[in-house]
N, C-alpha and C positions, 0 to 999 in steps of 0.2 A: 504494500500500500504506500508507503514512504515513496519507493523508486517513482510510484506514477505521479505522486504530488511535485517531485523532483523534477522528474520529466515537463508534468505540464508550465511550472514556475520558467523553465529554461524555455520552453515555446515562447511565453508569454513576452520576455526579457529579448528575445532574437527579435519577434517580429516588431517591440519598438524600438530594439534599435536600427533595424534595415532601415523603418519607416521615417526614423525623425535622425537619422545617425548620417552614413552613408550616401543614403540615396536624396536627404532633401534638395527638393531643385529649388533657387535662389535666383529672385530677379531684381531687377534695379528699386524695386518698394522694399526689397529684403536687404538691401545691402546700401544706402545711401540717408543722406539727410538735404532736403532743398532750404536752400536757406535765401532771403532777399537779399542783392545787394541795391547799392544805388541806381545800376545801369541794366539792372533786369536780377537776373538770381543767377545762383551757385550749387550744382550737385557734389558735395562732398561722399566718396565713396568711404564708408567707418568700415566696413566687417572688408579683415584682411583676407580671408579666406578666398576674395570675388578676383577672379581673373580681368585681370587687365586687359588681355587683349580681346574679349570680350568686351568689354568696359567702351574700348575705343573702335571697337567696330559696331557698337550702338551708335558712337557720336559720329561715324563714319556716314552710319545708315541715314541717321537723320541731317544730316549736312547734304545729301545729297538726292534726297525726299524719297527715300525708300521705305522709311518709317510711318508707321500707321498710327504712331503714340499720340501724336501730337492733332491736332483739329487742323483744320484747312486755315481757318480764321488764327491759332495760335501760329504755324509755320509763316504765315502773312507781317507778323508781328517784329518775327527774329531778324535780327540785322547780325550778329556775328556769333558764333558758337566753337567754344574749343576745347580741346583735351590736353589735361597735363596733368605730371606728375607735381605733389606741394607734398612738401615734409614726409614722403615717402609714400603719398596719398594719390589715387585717381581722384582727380576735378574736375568740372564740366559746366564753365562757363557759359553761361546763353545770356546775349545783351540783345535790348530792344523793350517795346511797350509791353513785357509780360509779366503776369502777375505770379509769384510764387505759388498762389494755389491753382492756376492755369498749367505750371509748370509738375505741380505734385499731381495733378492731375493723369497728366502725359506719362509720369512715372509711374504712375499705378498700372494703367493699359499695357504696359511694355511687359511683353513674355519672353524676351530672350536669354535665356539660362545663363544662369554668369558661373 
């Protein structure tokens, strides 16, 4: 009787962590902070885990209107958008008439696995 409580305790312990271990997929709502600056806002990447060059084939995409994140009327808005490395950080610049919550917006939509 032990073995099988044993056994089932060990299922139970595999399948969260495959589920929330391993395999979580992480997208740019999962791994950033938008923050305003004066000249439009700022995506600061926080979780180190998130690949970069991921990272910058998002700002690729949307630099070059591949991107479906952003609204027709928001992409209308941006006047310059770029990617760098800050204090060891992916950032993501976007200047123009956009509002931080226009811009968390876009970031929520975005399904690309980082």
């Amino acid at each position: 009787m032990l073995g099988t409580n044993i056994s089932t305790f060990y299922v139970k312990i595999h399948k969260k962590f495959f589920m929330y271990g391993e395999k979580m997929k992480k997208t740019m709502k999962d791994v950033s902070q938008v923050k305003a600056i004066e000249e439009g806002v700022v995506i600061e990447v926080v979780d180190e885990s998130a690949d970069t060059d991921k990272i910058k084939e998002v700002v690729e995409n949307c630099q070059t209107g591949k991107c479906d994140c952003m609204s027709e009327e928001t992409k209308a808005k941006v006047t310059f958008m770029d990617f760098r490395i800050e204090n060891g950080k992916p950032v993501i610049e976007i200047k123009g008439d956009v509002s931080e919550e226009e811009i968390k917006e876009a970031v929520n939509r975005s399904k690309k696995e980082l």
